[in-house]
HTML snippet that shows the backbone in 3Dmol.js (N, CA, C, O; Angstrom):
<script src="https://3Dmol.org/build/3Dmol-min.js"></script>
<div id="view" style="width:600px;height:400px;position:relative"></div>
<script>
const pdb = `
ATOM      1  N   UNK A   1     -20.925  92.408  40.089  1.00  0.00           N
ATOM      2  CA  UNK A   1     -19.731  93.187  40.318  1.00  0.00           C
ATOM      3  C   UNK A   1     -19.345  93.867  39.014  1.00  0.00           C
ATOM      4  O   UNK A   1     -19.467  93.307  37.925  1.00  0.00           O
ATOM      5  N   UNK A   2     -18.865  95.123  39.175  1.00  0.00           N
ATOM      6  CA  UNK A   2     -18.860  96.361  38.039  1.00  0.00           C
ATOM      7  C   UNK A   2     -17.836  95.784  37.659  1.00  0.00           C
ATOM      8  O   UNK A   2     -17.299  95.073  38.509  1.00  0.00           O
ATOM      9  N   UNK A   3     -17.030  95.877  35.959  1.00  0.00           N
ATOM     10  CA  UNK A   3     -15.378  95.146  36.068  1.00  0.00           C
ATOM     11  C   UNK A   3     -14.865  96.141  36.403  1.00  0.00           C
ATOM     12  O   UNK A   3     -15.556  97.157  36.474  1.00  0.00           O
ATOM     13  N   UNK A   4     -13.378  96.182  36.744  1.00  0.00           N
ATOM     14  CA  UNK A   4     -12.304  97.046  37.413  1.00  0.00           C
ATOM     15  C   UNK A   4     -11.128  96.480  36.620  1.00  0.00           C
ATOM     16  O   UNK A   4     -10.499  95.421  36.649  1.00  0.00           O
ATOM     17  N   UNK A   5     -11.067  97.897  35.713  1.00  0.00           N
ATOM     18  CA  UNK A   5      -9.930  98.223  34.557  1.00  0.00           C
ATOM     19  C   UNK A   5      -8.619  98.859  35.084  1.00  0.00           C
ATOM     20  O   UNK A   5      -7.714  99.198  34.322  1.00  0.00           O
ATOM     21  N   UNK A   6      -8.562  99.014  36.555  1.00  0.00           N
ATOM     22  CA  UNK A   6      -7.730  99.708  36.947  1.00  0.00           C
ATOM     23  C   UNK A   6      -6.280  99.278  36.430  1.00  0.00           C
ATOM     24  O   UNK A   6      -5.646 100.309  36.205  1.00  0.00           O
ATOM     25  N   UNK A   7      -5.617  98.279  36.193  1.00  0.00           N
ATOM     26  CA  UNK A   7      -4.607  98.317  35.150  1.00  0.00           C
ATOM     27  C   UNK A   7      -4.271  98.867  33.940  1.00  0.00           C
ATOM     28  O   UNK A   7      -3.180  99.012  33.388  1.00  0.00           O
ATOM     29  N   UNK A   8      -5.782  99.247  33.510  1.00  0.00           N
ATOM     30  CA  UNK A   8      -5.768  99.817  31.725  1.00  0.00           C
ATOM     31  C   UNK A   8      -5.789 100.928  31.551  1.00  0.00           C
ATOM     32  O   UNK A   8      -6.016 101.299  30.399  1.00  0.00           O
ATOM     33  N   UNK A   9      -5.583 101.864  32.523  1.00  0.00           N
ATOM     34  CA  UNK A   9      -5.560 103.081  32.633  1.00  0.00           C
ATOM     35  C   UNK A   9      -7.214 103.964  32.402  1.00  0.00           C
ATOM     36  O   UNK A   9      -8.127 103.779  33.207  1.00  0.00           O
ATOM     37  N   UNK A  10      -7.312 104.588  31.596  1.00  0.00           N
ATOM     38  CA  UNK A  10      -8.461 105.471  31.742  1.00  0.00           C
ATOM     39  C   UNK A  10     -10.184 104.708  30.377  1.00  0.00           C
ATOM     40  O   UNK A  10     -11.324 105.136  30.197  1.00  0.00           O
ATOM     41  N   UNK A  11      -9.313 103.349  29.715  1.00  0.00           N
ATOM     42  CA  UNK A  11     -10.161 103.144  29.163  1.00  0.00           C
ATOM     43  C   UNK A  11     -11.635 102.698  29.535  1.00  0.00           C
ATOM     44  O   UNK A  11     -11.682 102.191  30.656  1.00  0.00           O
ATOM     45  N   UNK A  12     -12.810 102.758  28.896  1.00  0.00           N
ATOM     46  CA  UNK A  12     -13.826 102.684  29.346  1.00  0.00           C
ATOM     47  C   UNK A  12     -14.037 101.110  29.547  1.00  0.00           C
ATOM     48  O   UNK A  12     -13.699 100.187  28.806  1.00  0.00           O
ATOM     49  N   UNK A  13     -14.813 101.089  30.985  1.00  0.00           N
ATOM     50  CA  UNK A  13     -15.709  99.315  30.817  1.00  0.00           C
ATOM     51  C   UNK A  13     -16.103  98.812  29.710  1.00  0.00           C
ATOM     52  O   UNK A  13     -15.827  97.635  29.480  1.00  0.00           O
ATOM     53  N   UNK A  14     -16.880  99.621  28.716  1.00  0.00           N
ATOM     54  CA  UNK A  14     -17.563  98.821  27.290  1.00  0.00           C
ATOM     55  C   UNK A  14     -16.537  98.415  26.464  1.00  0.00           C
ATOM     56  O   UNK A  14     -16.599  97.351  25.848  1.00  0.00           O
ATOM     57  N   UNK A  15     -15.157  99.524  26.363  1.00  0.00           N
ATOM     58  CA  UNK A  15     -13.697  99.215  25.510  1.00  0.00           C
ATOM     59  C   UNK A  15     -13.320  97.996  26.074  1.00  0.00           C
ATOM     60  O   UNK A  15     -13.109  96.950  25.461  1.00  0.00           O
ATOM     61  N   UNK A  16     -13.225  98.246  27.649  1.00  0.00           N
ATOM     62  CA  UNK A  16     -12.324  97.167  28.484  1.00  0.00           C
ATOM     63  C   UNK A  16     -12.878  95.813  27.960  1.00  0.00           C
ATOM     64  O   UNK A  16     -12.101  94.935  27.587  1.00  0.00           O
ATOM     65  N   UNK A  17     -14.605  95.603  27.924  1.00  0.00           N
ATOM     66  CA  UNK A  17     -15.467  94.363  27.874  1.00  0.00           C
ATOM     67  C   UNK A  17     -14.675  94.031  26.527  1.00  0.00           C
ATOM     68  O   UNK A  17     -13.713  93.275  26.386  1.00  0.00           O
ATOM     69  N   UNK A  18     -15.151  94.580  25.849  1.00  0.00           N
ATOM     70  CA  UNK A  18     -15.054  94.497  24.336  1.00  0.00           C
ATOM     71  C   UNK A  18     -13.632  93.621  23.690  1.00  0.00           C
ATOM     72  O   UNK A  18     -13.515  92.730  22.849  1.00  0.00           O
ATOM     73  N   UNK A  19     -12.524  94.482  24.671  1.00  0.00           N
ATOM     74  CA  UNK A  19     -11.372  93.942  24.428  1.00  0.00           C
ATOM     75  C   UNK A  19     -11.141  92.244  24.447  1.00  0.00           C
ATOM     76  O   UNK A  19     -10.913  91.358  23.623  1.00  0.00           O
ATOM     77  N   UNK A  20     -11.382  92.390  26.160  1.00  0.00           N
ATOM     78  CA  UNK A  20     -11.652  90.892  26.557  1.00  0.00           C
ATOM     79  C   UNK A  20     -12.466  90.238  25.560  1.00  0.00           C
ATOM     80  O   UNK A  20     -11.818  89.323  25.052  1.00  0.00           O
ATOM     81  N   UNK A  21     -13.448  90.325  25.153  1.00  0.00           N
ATOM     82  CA  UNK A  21     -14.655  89.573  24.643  1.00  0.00           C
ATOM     83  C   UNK A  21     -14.188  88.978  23.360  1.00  0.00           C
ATOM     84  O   UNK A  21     -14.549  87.861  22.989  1.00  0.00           O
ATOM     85  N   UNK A  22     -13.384  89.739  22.694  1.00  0.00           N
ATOM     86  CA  UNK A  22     -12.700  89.475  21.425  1.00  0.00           C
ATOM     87  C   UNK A  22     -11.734  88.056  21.408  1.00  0.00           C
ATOM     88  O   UNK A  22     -11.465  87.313  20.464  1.00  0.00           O
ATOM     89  N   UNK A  23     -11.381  88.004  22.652  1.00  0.00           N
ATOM     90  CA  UNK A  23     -10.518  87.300  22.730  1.00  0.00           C
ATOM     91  C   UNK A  23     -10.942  85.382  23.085  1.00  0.00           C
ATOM     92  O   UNK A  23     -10.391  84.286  23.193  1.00  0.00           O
ATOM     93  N   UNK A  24     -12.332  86.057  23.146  1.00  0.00           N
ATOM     94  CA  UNK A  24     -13.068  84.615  23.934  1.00  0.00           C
ATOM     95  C   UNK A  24     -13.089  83.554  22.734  1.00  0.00           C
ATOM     96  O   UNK A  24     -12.968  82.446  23.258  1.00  0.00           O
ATOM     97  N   UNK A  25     -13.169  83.455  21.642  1.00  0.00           N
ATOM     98  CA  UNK A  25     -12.817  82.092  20.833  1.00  0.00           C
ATOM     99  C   UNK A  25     -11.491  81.724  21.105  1.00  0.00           C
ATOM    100  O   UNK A  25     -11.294  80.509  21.093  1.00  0.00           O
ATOM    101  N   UNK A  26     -10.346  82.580  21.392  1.00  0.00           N
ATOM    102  CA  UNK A  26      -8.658  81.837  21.429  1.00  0.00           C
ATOM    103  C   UNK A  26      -9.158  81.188  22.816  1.00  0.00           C
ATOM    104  O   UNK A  26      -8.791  80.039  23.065  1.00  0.00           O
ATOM    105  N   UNK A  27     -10.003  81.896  23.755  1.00  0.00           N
ATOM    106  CA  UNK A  27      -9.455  81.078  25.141  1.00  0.00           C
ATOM    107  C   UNK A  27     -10.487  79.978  25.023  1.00  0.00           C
ATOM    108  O   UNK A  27     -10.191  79.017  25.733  1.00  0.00           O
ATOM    109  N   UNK A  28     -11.638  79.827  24.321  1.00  0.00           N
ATOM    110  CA  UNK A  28     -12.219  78.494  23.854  1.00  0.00           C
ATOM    111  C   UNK A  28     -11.664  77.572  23.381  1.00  0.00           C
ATOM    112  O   UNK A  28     -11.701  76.414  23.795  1.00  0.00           O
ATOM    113  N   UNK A  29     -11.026  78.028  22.362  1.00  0.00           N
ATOM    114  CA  UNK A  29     -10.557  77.002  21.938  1.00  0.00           C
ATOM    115  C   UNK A  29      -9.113  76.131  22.320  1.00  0.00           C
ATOM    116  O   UNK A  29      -8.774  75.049  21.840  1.00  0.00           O
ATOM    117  N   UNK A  30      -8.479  76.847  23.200  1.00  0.00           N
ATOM    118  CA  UNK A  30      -7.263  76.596  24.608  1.00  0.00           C
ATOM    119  C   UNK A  30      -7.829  75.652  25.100  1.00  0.00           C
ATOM    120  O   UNK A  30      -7.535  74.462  25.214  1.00  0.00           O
ATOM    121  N   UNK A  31      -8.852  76.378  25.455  1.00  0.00           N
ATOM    122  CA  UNK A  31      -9.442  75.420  26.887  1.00  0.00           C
ATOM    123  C   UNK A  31      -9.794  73.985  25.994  1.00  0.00           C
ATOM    124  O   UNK A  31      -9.077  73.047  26.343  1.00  0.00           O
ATOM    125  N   UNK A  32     -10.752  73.668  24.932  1.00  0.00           N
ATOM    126  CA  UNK A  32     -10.883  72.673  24.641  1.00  0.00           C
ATOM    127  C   UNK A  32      -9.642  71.767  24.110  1.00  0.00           C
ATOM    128  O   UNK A  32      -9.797  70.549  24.024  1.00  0.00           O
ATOM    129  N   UNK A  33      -8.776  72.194  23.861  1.00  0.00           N
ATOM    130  CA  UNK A  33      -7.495  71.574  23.785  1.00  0.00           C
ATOM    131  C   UNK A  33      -7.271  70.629  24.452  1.00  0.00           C
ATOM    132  O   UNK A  33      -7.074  69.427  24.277  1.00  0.00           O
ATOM    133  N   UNK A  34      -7.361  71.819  25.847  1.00  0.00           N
ATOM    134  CA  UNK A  34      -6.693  71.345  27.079  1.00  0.00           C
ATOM    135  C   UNK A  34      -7.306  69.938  27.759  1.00  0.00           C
ATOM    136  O   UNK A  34      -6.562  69.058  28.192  1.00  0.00           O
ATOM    137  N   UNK A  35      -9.109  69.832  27.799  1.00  0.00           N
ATOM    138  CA  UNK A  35      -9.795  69.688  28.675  1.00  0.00           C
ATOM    139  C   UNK A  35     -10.517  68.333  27.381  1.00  0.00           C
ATOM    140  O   UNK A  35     -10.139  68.429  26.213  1.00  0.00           O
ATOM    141  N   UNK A  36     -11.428  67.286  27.741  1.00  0.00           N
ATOM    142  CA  UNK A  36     -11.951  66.332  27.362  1.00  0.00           C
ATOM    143  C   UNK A  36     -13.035  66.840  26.792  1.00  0.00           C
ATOM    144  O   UNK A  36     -13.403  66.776  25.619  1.00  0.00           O
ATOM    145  N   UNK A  37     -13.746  67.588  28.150  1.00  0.00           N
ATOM    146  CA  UNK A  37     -15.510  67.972  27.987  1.00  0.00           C
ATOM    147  C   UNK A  37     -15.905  69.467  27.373  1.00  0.00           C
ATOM    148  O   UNK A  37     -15.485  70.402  28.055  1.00  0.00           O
ATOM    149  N   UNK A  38     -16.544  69.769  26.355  1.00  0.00           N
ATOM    150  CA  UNK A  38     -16.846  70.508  26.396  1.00  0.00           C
ATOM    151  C   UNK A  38     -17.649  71.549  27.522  1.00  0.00           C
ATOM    152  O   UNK A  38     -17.609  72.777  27.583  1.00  0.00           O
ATOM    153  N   UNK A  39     -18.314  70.665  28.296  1.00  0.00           N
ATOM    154  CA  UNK A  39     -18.600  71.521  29.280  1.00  0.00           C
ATOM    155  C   UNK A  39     -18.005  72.191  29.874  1.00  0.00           C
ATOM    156  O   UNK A  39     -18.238  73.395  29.987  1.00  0.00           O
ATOM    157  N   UNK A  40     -16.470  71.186  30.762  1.00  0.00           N
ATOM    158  CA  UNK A  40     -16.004  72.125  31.178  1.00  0.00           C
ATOM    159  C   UNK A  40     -14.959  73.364  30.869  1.00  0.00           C
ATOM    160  O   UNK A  40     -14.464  74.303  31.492  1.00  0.00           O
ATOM    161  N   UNK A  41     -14.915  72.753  29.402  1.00  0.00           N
ATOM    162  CA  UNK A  41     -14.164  73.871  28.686  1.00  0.00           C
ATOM    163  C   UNK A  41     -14.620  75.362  28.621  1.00  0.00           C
ATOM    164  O   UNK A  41     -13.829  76.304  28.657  1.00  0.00           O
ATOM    165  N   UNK A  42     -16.102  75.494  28.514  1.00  0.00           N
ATOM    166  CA  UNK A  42     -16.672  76.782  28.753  1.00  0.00           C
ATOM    167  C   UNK A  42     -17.151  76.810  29.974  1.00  0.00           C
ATOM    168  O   UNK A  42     -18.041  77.661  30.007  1.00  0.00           O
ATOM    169  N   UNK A  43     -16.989  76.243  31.125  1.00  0.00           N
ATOM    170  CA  UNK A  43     -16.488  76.634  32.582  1.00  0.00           C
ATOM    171  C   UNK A  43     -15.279  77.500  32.662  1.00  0.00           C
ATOM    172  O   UNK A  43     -15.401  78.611  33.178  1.00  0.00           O
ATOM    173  N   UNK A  44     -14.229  77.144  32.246  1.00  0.00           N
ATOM    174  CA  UNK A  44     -12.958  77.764  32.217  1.00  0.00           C
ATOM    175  C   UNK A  44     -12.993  78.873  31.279  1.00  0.00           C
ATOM    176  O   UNK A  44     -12.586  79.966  31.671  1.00  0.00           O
ATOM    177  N   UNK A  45     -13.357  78.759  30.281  1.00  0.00           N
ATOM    178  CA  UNK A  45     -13.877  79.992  29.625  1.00  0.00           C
ATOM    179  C   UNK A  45     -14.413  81.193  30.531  1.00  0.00           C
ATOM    180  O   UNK A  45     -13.672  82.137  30.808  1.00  0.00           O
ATOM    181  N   UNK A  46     -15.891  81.108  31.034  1.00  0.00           N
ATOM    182  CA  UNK A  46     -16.628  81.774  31.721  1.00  0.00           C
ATOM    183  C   UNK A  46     -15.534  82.084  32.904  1.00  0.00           C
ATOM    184  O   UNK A  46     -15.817  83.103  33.534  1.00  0.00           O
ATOM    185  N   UNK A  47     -14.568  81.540  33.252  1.00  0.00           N
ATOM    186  CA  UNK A  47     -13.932  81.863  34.548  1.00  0.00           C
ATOM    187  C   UNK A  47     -12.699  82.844  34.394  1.00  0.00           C
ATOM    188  O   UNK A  47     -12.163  83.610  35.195  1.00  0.00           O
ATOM    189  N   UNK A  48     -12.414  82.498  32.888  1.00  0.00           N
ATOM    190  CA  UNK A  48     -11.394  83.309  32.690  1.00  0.00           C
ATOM    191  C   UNK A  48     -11.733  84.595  32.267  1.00  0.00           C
ATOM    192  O   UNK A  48     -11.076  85.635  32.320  1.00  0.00           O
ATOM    193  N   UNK A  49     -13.176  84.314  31.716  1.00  0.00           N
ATOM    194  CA  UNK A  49     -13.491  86.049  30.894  1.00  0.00           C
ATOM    195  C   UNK A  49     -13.797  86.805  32.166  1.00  0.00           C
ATOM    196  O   UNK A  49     -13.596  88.015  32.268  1.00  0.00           O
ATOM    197  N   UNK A  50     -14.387  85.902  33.325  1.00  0.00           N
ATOM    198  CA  UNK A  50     -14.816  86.755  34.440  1.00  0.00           C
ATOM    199  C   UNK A  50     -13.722  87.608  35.307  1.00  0.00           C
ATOM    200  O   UNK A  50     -13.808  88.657  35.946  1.00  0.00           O
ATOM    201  N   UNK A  51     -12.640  86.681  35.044  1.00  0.00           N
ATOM    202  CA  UNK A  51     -11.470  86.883  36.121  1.00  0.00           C
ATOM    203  C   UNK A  51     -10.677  88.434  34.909  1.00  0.00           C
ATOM    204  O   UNK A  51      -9.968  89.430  35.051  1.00  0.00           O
ATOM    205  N   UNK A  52     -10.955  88.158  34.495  1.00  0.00           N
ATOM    206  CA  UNK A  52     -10.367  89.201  32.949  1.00  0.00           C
ATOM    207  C   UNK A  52     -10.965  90.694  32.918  1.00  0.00           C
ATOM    208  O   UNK A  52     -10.549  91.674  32.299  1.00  0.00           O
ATOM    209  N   UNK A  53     -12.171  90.552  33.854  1.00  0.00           N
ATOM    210  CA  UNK A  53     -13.109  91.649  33.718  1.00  0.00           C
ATOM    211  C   UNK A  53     -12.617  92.219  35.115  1.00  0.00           C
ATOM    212  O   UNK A  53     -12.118  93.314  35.376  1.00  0.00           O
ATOM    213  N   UNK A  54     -12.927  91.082  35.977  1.00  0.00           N
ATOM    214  CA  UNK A  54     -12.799  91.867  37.373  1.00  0.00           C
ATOM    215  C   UNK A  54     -11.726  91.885  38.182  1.00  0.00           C
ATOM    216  O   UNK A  54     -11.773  92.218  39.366  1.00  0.00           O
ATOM    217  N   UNK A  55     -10.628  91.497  37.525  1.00  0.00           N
ATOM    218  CA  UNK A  55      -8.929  90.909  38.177  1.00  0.00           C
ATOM    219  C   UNK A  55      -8.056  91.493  36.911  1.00  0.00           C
ATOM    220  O   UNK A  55      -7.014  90.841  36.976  1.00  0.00           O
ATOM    221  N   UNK A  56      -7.927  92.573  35.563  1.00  0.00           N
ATOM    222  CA  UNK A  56      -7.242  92.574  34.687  1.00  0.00           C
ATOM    223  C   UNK A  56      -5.563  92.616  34.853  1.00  0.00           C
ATOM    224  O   UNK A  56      -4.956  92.787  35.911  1.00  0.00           O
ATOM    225  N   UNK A  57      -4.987  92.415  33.524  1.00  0.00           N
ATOM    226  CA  UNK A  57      -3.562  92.211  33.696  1.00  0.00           C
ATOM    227  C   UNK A  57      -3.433  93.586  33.919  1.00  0.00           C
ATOM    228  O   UNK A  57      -4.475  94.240  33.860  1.00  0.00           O
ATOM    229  N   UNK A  58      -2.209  94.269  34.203  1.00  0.00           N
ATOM    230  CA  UNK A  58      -1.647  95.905  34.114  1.00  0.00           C
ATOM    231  C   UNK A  58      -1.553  96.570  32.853  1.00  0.00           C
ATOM    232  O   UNK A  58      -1.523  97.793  32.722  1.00  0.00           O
ATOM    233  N   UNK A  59      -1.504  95.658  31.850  1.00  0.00           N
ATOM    234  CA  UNK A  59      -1.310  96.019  30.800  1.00  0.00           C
ATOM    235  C   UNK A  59      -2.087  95.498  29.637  1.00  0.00           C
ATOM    236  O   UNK A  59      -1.861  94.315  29.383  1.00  0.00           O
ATOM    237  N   UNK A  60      -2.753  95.966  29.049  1.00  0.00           N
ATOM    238  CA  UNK A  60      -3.765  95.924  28.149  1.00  0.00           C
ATOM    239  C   UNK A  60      -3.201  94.871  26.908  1.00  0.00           C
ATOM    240  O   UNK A  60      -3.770  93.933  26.350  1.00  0.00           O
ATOM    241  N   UNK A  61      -1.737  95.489  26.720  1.00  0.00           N
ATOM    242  CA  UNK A  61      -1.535  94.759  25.424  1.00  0.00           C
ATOM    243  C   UNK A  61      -0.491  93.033  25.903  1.00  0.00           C
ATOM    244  O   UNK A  61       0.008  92.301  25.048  1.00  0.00           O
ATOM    245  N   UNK A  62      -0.447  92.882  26.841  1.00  0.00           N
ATOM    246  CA  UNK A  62      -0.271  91.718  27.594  1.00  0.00           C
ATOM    247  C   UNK A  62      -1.774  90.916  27.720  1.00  0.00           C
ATOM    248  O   UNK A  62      -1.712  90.013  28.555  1.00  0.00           O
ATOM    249  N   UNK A  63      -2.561  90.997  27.336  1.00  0.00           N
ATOM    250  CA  UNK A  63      -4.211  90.728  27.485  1.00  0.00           C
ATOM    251  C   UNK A  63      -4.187  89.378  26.822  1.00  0.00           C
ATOM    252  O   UNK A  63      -5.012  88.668  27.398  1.00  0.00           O
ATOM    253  N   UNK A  64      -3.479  88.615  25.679  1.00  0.00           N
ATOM    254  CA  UNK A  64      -3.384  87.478  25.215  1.00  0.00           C
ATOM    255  C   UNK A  64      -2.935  86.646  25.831  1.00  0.00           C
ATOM    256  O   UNK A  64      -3.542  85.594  26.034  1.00  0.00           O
ATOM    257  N   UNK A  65      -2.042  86.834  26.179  1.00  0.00           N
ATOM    258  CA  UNK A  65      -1.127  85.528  26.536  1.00  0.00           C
ATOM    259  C   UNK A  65      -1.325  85.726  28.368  1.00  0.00           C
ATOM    260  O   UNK A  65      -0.912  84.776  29.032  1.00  0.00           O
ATOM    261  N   UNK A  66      -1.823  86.700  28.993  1.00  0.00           N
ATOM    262  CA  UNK A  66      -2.761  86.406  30.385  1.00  0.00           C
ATOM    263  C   UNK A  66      -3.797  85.571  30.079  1.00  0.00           C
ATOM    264  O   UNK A  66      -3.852  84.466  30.620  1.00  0.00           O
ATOM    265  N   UNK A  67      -4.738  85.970  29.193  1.00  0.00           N
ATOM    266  CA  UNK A  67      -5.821  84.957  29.167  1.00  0.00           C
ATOM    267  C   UNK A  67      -5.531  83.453  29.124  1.00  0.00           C
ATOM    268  O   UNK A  67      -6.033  82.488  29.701  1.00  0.00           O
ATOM    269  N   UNK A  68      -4.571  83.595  28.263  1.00  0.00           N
ATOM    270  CA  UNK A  68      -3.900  82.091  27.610  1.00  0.00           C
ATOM    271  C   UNK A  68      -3.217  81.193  28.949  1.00  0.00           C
ATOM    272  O   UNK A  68      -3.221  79.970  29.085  1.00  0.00           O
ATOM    273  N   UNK A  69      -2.456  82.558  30.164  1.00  0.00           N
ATOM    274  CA  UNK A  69      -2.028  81.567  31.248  1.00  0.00           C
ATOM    275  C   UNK A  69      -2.723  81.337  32.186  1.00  0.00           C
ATOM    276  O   UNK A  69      -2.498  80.311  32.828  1.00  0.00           O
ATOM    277  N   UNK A  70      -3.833  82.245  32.586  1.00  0.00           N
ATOM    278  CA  UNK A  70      -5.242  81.514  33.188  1.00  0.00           C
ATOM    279  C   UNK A  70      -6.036  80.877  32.607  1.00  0.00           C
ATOM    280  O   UNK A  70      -6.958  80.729  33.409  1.00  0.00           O
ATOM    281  N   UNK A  71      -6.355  80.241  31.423  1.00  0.00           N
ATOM    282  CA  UNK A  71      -7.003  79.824  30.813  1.00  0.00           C
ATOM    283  C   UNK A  71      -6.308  77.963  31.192  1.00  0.00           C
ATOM    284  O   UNK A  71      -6.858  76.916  31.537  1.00  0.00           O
ATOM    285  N   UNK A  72      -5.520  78.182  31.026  1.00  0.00           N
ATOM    286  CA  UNK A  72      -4.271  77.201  31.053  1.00  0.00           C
ATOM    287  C   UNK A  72      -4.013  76.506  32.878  1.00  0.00           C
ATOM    288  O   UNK A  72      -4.189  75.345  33.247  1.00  0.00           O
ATOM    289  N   UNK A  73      -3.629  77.510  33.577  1.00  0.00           N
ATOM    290  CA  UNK A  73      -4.194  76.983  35.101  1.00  0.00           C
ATOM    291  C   UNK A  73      -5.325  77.126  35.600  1.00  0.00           C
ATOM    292  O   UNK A  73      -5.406  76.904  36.808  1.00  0.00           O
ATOM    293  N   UNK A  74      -6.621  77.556  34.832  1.00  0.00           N
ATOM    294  CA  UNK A  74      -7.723  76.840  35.338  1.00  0.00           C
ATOM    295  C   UNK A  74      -8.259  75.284  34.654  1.00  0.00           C
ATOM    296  O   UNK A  74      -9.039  74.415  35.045  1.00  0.00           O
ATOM    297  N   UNK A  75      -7.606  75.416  33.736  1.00  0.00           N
ATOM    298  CA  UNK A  75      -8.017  73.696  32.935  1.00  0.00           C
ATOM    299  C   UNK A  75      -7.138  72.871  33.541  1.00  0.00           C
ATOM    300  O   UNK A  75      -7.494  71.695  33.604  1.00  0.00           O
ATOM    301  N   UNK A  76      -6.130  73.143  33.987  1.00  0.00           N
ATOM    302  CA  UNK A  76      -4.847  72.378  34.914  1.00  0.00           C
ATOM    303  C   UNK A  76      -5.705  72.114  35.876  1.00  0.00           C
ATOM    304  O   UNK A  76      -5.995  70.928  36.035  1.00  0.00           O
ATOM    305  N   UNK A  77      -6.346  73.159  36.783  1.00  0.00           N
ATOM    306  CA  UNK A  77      -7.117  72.276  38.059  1.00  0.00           C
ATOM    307  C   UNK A  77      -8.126  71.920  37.563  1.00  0.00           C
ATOM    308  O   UNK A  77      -7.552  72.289  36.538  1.00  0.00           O
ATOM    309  N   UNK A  78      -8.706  71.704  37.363  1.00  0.00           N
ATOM    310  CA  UNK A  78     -10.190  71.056  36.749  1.00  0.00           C
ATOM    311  C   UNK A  78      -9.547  69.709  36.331  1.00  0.00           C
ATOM    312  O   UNK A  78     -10.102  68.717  36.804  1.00  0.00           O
ATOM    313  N   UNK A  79      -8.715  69.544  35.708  1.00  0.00           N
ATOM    314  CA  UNK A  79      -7.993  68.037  35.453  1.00  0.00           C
ATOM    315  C   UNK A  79      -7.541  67.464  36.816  1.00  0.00           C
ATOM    316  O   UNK A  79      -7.863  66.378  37.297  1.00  0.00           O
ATOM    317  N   UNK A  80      -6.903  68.206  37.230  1.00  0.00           N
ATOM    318  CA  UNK A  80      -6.463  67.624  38.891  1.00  0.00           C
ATOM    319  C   UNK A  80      -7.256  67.711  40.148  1.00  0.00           C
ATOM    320  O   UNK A  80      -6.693  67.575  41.235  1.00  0.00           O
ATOM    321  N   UNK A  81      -9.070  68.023  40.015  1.00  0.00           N
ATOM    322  CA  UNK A  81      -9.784  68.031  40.573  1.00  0.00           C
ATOM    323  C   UNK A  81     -10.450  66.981  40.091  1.00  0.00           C
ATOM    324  O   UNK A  81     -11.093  66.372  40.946  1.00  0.00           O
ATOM    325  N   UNK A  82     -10.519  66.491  38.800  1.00  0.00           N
ATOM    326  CA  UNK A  82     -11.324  65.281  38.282  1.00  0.00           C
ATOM    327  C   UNK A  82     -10.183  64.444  38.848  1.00  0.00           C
ATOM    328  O   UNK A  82     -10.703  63.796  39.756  1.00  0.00           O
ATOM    329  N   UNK A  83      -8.662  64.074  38.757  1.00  0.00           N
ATOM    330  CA  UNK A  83      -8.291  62.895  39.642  1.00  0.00           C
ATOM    331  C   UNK A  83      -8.335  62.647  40.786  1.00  0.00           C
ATOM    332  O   UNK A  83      -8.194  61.485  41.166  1.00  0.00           O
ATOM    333  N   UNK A  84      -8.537  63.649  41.633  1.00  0.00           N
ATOM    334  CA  UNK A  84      -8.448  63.775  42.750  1.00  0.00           C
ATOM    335  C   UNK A  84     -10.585  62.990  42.979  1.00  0.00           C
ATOM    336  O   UNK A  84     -10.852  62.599  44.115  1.00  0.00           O
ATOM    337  N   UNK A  85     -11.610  62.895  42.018  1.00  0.00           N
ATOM    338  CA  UNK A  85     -12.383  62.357  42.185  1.00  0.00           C
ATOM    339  C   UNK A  85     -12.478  61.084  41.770  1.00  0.00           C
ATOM    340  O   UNK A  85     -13.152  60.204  42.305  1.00  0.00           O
ATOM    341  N   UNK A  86     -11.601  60.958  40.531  1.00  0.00           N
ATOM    342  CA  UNK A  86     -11.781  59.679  40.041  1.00  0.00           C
ATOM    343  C   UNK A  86     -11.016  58.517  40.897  1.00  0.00           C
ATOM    344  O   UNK A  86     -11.070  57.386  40.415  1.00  0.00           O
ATOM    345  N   UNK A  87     -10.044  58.762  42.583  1.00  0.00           N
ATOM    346  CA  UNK A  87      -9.324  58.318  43.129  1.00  0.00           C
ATOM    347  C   UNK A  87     -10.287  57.944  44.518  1.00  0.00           C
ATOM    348  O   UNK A  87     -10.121  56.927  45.191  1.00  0.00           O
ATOM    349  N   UNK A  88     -11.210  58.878  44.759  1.00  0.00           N
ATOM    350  CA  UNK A  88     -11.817  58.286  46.091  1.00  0.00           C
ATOM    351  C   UNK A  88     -13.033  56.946  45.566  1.00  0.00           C
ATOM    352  O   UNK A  88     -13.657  56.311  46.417  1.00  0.00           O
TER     353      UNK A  88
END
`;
const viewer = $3Dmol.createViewer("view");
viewer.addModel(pdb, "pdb");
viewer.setStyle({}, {cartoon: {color: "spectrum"}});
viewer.zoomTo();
viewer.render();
</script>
């Protein structure tokens, strides 16, 4: 799937990537905060850069602290999907 910048107005996919991409050590290192495993810390990573590419905020310079609050409720479920296993 092509990303869709349609929030960012006329900038290009490679700008749009680029933007996002920059940002991928803060949401690494969020996520490992957040999360035990490294693994699934760059699960949530990969989910957020994806969701970043093909779901963007409206506003370009809002681009931090979106990443930071999906970054943040996808490590939230991934924790409450591991209790929800560690319970059956």
């Amino acid at each position: 799937m092509a990303p869709s910048n349609v929030g960012w107005g006329m900038q290009s996919e490679v700008a749009a990537t680029g933007l996002v991409m920059a940002h991928a050590g803060f949401v690494r290192r969020l996520a490992r905060s957040l999360l035990a495993s490294d693994d699934q810390a760059e699960d949530v990573v990969q989910d957020t850069m994806l969701l970043a590419l093909t779901r963007p905020p409206r506003h370009a310079a809002a681009l931090r602290s979106w990443l930071a609050t999906v970054a943040r409720n996808l490590s939230f479920q991934t924790l409450r999907a591991d209790g929800r296993r560690t319970r059956r």
